[in-house]
C-alpha positions as CSV (number, residue, x, y, z in Angstrom):
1,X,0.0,0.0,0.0
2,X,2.7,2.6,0.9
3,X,4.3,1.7,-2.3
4,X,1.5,2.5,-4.2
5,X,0.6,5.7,-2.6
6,X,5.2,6.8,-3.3
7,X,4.3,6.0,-7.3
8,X,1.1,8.4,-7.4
9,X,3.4,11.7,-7.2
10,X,5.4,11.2,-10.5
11,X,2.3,10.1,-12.4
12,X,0.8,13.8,-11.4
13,X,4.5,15.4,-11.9
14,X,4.1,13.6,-15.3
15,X,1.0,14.5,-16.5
16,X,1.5,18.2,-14.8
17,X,4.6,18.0,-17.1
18,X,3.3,17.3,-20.1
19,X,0.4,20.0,-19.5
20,X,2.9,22.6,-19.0
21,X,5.5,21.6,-21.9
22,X,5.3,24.3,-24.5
23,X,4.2,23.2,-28.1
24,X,6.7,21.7,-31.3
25,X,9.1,24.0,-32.7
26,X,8.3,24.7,-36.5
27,X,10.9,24.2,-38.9
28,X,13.2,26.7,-39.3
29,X,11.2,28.8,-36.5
30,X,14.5,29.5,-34.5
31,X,17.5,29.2,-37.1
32,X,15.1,29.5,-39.7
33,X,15.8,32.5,-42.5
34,X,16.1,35.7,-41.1
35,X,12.6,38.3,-40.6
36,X,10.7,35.2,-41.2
37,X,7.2,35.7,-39.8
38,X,3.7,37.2,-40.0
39,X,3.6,41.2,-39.2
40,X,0.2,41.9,-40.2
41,X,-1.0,42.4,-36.6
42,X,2.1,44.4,-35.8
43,X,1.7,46.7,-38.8
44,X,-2.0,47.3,-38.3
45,X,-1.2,48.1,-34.4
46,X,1.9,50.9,-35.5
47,X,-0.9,52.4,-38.0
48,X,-3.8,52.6,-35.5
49,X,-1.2,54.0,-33.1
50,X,-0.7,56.4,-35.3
51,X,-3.8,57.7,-36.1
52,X,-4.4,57.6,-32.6
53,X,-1.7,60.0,-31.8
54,X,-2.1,62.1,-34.8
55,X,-5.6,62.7,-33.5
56,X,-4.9,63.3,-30.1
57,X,-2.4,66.1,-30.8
58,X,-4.7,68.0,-32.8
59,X,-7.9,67.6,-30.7
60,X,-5.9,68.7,-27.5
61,X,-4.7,71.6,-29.6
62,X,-1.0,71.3,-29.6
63,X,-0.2,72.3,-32.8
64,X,-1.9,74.2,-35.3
65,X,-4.3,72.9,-37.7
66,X,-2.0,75.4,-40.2
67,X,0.7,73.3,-39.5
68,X,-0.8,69.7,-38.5
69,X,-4.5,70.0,-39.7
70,X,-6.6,66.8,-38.1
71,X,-7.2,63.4,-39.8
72,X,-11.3,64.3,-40.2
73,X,-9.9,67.6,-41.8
74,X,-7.7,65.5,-44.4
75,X,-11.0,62.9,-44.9
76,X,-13.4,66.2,-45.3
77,X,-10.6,68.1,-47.9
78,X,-10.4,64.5,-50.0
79,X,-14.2,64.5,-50.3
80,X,-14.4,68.2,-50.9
81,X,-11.3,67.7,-54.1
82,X,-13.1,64.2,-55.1
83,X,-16.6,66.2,-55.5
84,X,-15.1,69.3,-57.2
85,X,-11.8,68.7,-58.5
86,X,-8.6,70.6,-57.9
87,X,-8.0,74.2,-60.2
88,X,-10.6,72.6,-62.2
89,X,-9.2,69.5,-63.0
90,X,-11.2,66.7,-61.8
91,X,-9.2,64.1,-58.9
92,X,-8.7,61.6,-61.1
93,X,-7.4,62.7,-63.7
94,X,-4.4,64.8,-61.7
95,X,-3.8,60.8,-60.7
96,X,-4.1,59.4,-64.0
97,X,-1.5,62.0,-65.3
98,X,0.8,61.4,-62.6
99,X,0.6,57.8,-62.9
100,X,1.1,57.7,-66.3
101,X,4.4,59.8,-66.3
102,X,5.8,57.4,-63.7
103,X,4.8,54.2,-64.5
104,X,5.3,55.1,-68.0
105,X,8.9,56.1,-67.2
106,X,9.3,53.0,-65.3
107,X,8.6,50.8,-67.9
108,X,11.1,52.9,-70.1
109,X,13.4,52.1,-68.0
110,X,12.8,48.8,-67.5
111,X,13.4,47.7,-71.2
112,X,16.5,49.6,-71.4
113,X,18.1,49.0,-68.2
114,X,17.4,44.9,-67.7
115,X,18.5,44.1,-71.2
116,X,21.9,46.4,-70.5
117,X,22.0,45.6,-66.7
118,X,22.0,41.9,-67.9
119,X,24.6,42.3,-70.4
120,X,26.8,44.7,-68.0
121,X,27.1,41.5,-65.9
122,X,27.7,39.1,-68.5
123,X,30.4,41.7,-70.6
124,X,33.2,43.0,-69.0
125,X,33.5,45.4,-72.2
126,X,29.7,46.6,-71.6
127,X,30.2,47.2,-68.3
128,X,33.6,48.7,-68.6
129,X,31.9,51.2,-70.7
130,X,28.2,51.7,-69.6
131,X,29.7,51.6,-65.6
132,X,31.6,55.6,-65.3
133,X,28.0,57.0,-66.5
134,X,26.0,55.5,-64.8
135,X,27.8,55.7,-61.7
136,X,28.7,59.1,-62.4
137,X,25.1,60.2,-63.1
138,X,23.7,58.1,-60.0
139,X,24.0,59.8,-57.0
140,X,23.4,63.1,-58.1
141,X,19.8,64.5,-57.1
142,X,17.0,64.6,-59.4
143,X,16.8,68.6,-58.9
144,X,20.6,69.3,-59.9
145,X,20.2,68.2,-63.7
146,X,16.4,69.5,-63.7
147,X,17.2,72.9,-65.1
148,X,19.2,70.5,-68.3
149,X,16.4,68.6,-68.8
150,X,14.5,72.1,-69.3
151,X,17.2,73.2,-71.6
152,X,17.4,69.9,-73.5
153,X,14.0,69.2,-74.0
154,X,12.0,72.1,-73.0
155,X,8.8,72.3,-70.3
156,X,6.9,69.8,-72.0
157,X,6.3,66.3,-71.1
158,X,9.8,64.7,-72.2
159,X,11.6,66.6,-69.6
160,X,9.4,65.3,-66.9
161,X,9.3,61.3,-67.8
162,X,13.4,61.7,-68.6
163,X,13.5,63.0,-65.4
164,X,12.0,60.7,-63.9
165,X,13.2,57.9,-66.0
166,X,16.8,58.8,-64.7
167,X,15.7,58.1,-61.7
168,X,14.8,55.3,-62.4
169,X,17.2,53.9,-65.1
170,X,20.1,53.5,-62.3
171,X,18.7,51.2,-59.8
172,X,17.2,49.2,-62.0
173,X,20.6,49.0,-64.5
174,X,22.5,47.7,-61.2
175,X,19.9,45.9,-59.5
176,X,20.1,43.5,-62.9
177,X,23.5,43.7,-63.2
178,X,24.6,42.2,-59.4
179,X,21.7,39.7,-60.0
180,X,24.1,38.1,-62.8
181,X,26.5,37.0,-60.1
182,X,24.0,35.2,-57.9
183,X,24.3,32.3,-60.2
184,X,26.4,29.2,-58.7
185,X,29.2,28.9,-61.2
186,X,29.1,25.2,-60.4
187,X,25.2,25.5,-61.9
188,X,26.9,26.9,-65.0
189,X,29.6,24.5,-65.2
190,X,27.2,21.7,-64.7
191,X,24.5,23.8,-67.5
192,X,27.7,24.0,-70.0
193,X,29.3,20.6,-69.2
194,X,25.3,18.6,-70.1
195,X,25.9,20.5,-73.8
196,X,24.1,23.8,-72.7
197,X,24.3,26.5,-75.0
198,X,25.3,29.8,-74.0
199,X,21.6,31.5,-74.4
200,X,20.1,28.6,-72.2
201,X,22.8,29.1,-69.5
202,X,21.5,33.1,-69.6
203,X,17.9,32.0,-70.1
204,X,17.5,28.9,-67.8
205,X,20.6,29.2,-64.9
206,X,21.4,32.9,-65.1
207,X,18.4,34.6,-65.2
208,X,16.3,32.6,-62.3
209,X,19.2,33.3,-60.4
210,X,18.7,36.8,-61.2
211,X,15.1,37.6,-61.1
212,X,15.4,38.3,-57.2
213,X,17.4,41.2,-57.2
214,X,16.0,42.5,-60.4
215,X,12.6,42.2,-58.7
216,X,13.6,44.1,-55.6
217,X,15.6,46.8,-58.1
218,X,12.3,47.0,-59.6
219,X,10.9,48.4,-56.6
220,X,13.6,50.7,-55.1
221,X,13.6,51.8,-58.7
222,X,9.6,52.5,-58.7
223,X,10.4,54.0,-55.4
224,X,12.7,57.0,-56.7
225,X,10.4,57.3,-59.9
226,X,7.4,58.6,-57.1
227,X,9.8,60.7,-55.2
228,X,11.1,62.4,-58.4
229,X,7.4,63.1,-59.3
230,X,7.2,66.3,-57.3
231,X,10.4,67.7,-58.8
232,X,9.3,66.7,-62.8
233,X,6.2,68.8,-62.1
234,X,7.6,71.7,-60.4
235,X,8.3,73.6,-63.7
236,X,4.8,74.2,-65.8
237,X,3.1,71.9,-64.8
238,X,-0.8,72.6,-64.6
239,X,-2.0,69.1,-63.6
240,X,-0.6,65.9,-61.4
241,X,-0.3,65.2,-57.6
242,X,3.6,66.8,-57.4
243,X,1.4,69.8,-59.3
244,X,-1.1,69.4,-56.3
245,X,0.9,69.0,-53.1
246,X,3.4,72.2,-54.6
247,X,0.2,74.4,-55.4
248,X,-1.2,74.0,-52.3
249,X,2.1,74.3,-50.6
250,X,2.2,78.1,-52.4
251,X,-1.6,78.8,-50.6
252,X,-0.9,77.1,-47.4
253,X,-3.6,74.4,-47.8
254,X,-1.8,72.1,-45.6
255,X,-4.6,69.6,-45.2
256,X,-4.2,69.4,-49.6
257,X,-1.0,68.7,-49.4
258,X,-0.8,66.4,-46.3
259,X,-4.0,64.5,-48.9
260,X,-1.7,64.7,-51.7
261,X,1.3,63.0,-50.1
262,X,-1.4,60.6,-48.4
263,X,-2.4,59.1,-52.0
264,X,0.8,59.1,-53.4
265,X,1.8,56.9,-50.9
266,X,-0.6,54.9,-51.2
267,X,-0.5,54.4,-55.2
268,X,3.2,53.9,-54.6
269,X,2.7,50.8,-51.6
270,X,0.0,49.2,-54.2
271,X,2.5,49.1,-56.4
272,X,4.5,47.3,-53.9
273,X,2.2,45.1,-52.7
274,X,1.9,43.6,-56.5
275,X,5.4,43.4,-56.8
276,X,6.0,41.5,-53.5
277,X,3.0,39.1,-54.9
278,X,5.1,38.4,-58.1
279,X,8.4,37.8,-55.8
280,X,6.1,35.3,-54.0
281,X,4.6,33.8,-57.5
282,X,8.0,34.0,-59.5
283,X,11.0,33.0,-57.1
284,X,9.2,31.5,-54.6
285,X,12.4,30.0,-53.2
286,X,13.5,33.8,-52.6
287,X,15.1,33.4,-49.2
288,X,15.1,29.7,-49.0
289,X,18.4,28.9,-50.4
């Protein structure tokens, strides 16, 4: 009897054990790839955080609506511009214009820069003479070489989608040109040594190897293409968001150009959001290898 009453305590430690042991570790959860992880709850927290802030400071009055209007002013100045236009153009088509001078530009850029980006990193001769220009040209900003484009090409519309194709041109250029040395050279030697020709090395080792960073080039590049809007349309320009935000700037409609920012930034992170689909769709083993 007193032996079976000593055995009762580990079968309850056991089962109190078991209870309490914390669940499986996924694969890869702990030295996994790095950033893995859902942050969908995280990011809607940070932007209803916020908002929340944003709205406190204004309804307690501690800044001026001149200088922070309030969210329900930025909501009742979209409606107000949705309903009656802006210097009367209507709203959509100041964001029609503006999107087609930088996606338009973009994809400009895109056929000229991945074909040489590609070609950079395949040539040393093409990249021994593409490289000084393009490095050269690179870090300089947008509004330096503005008043050439002007001279160039006048106040028209080449001068703005140049301008913003520059902007565009280099990151995309060097994004495709560093994605040429992700490829394994043991995958080419092994592609060359099975009878590969050297177009099906480029078309079926070299460029999935590449499509990563030419992806994510894409979307810096996109990224400088919407900040450079605002300087293409600061010279005659009479319709666009850049056009919008700097008008109202000039009037002190700060609510206008708090909106104007607002929905460039959003056109700009829908633009993302399709391009981090396609990463996921085209190179789904983006981080896996």
């Amino acid at each position: 009897m007193t032996d079976a009453k000593s055995a009762a305590p580990p079968k309850a430690d056991g089962l109190l054990s078991r209870l309490s042991r914390g669940r499986a570790t996924k694969p890869g959860e702990i030295y996994g790839v790095p950033g893995q992880g859902n942050t969908l709850w995280l990011s809607a927290v940070s932007i209803a955080l916020f908002l929340f802030i944003w709205w406190l400071v204004t309804a307690m009055g501690w800044v001026k609506p001149l200088f922070v209007p309030s969210p329900m002013a930025i909501v009742s100045k979209f409606i107000q511009i949705w309903n009656n236009g802006f210097t009367g153009t209507p709203f959509l088509e100041h964001v029609m214009i503006s999107t087609v001078r930088v996606f338009g530009a973009f994809l400009l850029a895109c056929v000229i820069g991945l074909p040489l980006g590609l070609a950079m990193g395949m040539s040393p001769a093409v990249r021994g003479i593409f490289d000084p220009p393009i490095e050269f040209y690179r870090p300089i900003p947008p509004l330096a070489y503005l008043p050439l484009m002007i001279i160039w090409f006048g106040i028209g519309e080449t001068s703005k989608i140049l301008l913003i194709f520059l902007s565009v041109f280099a990151p995309v250029v060097l994004g495709a040109r560093s994605g040429v040395k992700s490829a394994a050279i043991e995958q080419i030697h092994a592609a060359y040594s099975f009878g590969a020709t050297r177009w099906q090395v480029m078309r079926h080792v070299i460029m999935p190897s590449a499509l990563p960073e030419i992806l994510t080039a894409m979307r810096i590049g996109i990224g400088f293409g919407w900040t450079t809007l605002v300087a293409a349309e600061m010279v005659a320009a009479t319709k666009g968001l850049g056009y919008m935000v700097l008008s109202a700037s000039q009037f002190l409609q700060t609510p206008v150009v708090i909106m104007g920012i607002f929905v460039i930034a959003i056109i700009a992170f829908a633009f993302d959001l399709l391009m981090r689909f396609l990463e996921r769709r085209l190179v789904p083993w983006k981080g896996r290898m």
